[in-house]
C-alpha positions as CSV (number, residue, x, y, z in Angstrom):
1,X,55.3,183.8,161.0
2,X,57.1,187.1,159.6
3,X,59.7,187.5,162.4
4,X,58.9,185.0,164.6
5,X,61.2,182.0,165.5
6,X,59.8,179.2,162.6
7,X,60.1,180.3,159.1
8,X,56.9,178.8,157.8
9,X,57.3,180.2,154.4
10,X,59.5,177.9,153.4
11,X,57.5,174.9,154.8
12,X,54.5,176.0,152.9
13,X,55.9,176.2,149.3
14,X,57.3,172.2,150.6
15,X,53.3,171.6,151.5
16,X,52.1,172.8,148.4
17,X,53.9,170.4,146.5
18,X,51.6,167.8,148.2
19,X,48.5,169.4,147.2
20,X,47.0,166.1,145.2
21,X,48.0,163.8,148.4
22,X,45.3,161.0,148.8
23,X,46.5,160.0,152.2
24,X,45.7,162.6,154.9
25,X,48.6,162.7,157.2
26,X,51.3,160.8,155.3
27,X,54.5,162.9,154.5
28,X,57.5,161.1,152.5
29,X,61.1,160.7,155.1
30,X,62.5,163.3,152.6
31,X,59.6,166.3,153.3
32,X,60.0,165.4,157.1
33,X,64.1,165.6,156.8
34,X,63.9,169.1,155.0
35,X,61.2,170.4,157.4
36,X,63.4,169.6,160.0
37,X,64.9,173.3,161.1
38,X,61.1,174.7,161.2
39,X,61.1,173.6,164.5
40,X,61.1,176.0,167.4
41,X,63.7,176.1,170.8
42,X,62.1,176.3,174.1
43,X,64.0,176.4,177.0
44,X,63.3,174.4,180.5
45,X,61.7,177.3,181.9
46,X,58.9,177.0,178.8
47,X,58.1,173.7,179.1
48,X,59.5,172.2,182.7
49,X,56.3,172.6,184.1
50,X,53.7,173.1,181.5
51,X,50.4,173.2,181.6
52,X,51.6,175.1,184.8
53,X,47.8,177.0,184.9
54,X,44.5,176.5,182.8
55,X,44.7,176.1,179.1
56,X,41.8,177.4,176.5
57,X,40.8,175.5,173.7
58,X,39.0,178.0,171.5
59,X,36.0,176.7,168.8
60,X,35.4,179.6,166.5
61,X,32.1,178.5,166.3
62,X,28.5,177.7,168.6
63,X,28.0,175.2,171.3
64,X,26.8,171.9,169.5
65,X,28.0,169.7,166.7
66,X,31.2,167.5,165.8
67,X,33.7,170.4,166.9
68,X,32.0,169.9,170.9
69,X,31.8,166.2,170.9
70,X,35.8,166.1,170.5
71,X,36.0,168.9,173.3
72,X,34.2,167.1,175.8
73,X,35.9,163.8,174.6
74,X,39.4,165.5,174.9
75,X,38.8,168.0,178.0
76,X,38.3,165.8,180.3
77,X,40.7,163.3,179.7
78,X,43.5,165.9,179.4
79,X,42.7,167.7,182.4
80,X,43.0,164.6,184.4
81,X,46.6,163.7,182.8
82,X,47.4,167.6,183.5
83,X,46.2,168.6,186.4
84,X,45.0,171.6,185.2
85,X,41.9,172.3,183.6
86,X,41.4,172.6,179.4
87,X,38.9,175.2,179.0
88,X,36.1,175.3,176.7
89,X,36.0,178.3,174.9
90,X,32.8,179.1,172.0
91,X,33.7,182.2,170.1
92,X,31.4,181.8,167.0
93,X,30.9,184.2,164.3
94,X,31.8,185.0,160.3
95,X,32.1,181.0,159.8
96,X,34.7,180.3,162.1
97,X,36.8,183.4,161.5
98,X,36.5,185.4,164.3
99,X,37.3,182.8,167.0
100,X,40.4,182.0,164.8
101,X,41.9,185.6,164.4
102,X,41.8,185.9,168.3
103,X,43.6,182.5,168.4
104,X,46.4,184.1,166.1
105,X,47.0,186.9,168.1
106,X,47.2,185.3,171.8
107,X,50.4,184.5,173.7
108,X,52.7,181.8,171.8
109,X,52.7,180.0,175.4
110,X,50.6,176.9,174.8
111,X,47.9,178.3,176.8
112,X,45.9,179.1,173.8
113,X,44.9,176.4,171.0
114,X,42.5,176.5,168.5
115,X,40.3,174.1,166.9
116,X,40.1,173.8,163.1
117,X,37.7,172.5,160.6
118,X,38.4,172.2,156.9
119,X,37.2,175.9,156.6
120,X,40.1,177.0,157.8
121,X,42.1,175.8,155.0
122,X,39.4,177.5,152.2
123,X,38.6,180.6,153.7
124,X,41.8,182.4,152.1
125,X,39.9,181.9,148.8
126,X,36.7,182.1,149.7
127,X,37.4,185.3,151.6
128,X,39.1,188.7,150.3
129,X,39.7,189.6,153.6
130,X,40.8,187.0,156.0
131,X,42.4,188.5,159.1
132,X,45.3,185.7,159.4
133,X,47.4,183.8,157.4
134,X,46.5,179.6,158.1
135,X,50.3,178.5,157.7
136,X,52.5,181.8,158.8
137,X,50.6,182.6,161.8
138,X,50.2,179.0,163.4
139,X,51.9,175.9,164.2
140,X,50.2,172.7,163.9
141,X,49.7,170.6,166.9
142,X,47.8,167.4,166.2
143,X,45.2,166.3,163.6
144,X,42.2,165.1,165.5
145,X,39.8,163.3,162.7
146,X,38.0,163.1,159.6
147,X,34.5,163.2,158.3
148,X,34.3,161.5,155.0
149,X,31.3,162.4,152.7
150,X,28.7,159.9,151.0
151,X,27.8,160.2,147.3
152,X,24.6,159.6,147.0
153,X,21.9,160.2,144.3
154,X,18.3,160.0,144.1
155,X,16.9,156.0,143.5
156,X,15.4,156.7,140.3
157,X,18.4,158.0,138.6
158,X,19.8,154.9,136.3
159,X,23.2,155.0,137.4
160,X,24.8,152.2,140.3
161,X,28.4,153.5,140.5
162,X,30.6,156.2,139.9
163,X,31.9,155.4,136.8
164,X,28.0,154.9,136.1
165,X,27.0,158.6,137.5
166,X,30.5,160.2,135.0
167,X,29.1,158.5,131.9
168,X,25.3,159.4,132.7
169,X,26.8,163.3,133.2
170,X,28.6,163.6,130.3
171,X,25.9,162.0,128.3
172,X,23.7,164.7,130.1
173,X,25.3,167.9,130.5
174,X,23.7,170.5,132.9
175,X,20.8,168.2,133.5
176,X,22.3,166.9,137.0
177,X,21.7,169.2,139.6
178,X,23.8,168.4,143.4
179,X,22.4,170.2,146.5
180,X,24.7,171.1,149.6
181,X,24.4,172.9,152.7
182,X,25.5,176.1,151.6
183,X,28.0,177.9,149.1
184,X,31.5,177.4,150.3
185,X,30.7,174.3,152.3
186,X,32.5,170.5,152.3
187,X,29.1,169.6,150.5
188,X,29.5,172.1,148.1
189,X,33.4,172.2,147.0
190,X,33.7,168.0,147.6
191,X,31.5,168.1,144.3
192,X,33.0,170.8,142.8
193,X,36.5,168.6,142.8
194,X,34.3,166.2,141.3
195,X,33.4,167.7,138.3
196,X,36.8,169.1,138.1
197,X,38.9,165.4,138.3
198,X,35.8,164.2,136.0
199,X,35.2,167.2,133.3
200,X,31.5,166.6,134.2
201,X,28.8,169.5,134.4
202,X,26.2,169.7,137.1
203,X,24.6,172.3,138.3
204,X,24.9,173.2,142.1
205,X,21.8,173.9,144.7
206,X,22.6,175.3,148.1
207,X,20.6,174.8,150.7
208,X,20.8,176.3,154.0
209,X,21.6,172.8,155.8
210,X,22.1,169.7,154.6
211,X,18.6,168.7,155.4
212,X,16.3,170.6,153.3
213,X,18.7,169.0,150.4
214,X,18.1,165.6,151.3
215,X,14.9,166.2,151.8
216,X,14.9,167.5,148.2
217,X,16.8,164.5,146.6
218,X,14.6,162.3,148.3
219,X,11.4,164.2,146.7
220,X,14.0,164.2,143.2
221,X,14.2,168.0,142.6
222,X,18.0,167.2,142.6
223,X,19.8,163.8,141.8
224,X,23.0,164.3,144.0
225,X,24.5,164.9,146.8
226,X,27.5,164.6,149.0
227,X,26.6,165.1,153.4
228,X,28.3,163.7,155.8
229,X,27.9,159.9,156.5
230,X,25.4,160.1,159.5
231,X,23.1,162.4,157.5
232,X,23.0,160.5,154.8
233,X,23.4,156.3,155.5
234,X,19.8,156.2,157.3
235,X,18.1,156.9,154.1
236,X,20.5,155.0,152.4
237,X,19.7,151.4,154.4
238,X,15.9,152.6,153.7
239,X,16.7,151.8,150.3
240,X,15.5,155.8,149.4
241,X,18.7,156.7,148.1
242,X,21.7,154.9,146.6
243,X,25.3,155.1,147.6
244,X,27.8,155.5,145.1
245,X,31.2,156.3,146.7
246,X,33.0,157.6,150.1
247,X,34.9,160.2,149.9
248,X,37.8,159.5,151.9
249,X,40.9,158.0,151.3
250,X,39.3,154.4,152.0
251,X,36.4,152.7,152.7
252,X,34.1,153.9,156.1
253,X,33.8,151.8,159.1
254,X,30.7,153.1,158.8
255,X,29.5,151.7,155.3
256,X,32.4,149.2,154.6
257,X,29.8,148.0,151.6
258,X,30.7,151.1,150.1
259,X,33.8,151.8,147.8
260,X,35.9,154.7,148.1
261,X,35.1,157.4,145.2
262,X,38.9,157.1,144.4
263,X,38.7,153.3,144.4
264,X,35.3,153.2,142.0
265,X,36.1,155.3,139.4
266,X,38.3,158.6,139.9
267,X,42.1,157.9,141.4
268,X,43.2,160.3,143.6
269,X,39.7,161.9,144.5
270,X,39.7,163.0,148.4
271,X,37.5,164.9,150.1
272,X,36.8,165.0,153.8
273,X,36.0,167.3,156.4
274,X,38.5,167.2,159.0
275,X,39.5,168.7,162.6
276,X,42.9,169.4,164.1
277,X,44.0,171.5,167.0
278,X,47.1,174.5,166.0
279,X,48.4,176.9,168.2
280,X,49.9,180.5,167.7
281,X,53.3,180.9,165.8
282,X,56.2,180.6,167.5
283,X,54.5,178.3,169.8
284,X,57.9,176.5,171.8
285,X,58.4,173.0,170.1
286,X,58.4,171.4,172.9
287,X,55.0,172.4,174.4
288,X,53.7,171.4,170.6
289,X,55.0,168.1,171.3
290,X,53.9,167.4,175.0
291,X,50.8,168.5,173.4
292,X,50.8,166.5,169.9
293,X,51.7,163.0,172.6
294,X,48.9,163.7,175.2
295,X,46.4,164.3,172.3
296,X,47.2,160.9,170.0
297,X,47.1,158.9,173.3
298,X,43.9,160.4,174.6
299,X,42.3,160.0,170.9
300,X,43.6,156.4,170.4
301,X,41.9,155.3,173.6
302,X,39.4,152.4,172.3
303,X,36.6,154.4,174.1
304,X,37.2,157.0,172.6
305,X,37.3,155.9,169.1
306,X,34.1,154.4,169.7
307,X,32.4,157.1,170.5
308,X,33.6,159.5,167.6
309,X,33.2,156.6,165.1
310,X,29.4,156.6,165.9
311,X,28.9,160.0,164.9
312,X,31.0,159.3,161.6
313,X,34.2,160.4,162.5
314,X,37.2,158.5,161.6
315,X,40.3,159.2,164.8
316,X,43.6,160.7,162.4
317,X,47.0,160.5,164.3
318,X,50.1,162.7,162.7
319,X,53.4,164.6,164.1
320,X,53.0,168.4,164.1
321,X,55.6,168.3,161.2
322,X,52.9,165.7,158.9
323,X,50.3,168.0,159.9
324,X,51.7,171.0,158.8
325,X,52.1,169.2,155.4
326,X,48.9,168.6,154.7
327,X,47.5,172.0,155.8
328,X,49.8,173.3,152.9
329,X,48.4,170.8,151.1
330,X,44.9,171.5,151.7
331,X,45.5,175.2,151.1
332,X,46.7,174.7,147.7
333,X,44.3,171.7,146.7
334,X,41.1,173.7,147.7
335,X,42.5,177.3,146.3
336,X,42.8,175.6,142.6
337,X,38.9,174.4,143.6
338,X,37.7,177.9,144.5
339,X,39.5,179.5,141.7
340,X,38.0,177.7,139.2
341,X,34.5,177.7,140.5
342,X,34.6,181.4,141.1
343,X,32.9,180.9,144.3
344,X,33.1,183.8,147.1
345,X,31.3,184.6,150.1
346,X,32.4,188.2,150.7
């Protein structure tokens, strides 16, 4: 935050260390004692009364998809423990970076929040020119959840696990090919860590959208693939495709018959792609934490859960402090991923 009232410089070279973290929003009593003085003063006047007017949740990108769901699962709800309204507002563009610089530069207040995706942890290195720094120029408010990845691969490929699919690669080098949705994407760098934690070679396809790369696996122009668990299961319970691993931390409510990647054959491997609300730097503490309480509870709520759990995503609960953590962490983890793919989407 340069000048501001947190010194988040120190707190990132702390989050860094926890760049290979499996769990998502576990920090160790010792990283949450030495984070302790990031925390920012706000006096009664700040916070007596707050929200004392509307509040705007900005979504750096279009109306639609995962990001609106949790909106219109959290608005609501909030707005009715408030008594004042949590506005809705869509300011899409250059993958999620416009929306986000204009949260950066609002009022610390707590009227302005922002809605993150993974992206916002990889486009330092997938960008040259990125108009905000994601840990000086924010403070973490809540985690919201995560969206963990299917490994799958097309039916005729002779492999029925993980360990299976790293033996058939290195026996095979550069004759896999993986489609995602796009260069830069979760379905793209999830891979990409693959190879890396593995020392296996495939070759990478990107699509534009995850479908036409299913659709491509299915026809077996490409063997692999890694989309979200919704895109993928259907076609998996057809019997057209074969699931190898999830890649979260664990195993998926969603396909519980399926192993973690980490669990079947590569420790430590995590990938997901998650969603968390952050606010401006030098956003008072104690808005961040009226904010951080009203947010678990609402997201806890068994309806609520429900309802994100059909569209494959998994309800993550976390302190601002844990949260911060593993946005350092993610920062670091993907930078050493982008760096050594060479990927960038200037």
């Amino acid at each position: 935050m340069g000048t501001s009232m947190c010194a988040f410089r120190r707190f990132a070279s702390a989050g860094a260390a926890l760049a290979n973290a499996s769990v998502l929003f576990v920090s160790t009593a010792g990283l949450l004692a030495s984070m302790s003085h990031i925390t920012c003063a706000a006096t009664p006047t700040q916070t007596q009364n707050y929200p004392a007017r509307p509040t705007r949740l900005i979504i750096p990108y279009p109306p639609g998809g995962p990001r609106d769901i949790q909106a219109r699962l959290l608005g609501p709800r909030l707005s009715e423990v408030w008594g004042q309204s949590l506005v809705i507002d869509n300011r899409a563009g250059a993958s999620g970076i416009i929306g986000t610089a204009l949260a950066a530069k609002a009022q610390p207040d707590g009227y302005t929040l922002v809605m993150i995706s993974s992206g916002f942890a990889t486009a330092p290195s997938l960008y040259a020119k990125v108009p905000f720094d994601p840990l000086r120029d924010f403070t973490a408010v809540a985690p919201l959840t995560s969206g963990p990845g299917l490994l799958i691969v097309n039916d005729a490929l002779p492999v029925r696990s993980v360990k299976e699919l790293i033996a058939y690669a290195h026996a095979h080098p550069g004759q896999l090919n993986y489609g995602s949705a796009g260069n830069g994407v979760p379905s793209h760098l999830s891979v990409e860590l693959f190879k890396m934690m593995t020392g296996t070679s495939l070759t990478h396809v990107p699509y534009k959208g995850m479908a036409p790369a299913i659709n491509d696996l299915l026809g077996g122009q490409i063997q692999v693939s890694l989309p979200t668990i919704p895109a993928a299961l259907p076609h998996v319970q057809a019997g057209r495709v074969r699931a190898l691993g999830v890649s979260g931390v664990k195993r998926s409510p969603a396909a519980p018959q399926v192993p973690a990647i980490a669990e079947a054959g590569i420790p430590g491997y995590v990938s997901t792609n998650w969603y968390g609300i952050v606010a401006p730097a030098g956003t008072p503490s104690a808005i961040v934490s009226k904010l951080n309480g009203e947010i678990t509870r609402t997201l806890t709520l068994p309806e609520v859960r429900t309802k994100l759990l059909a569209v494959g995503m998994e309800v993550q609960t976390g302190s601002p402090t844990a949260f911060e953590a593993f946005l350092a962490a993610e920062v670091a983890k993907w930078a050493k991923v982008v760096k050594a793919t060479g990927v960038r989407l200037d």
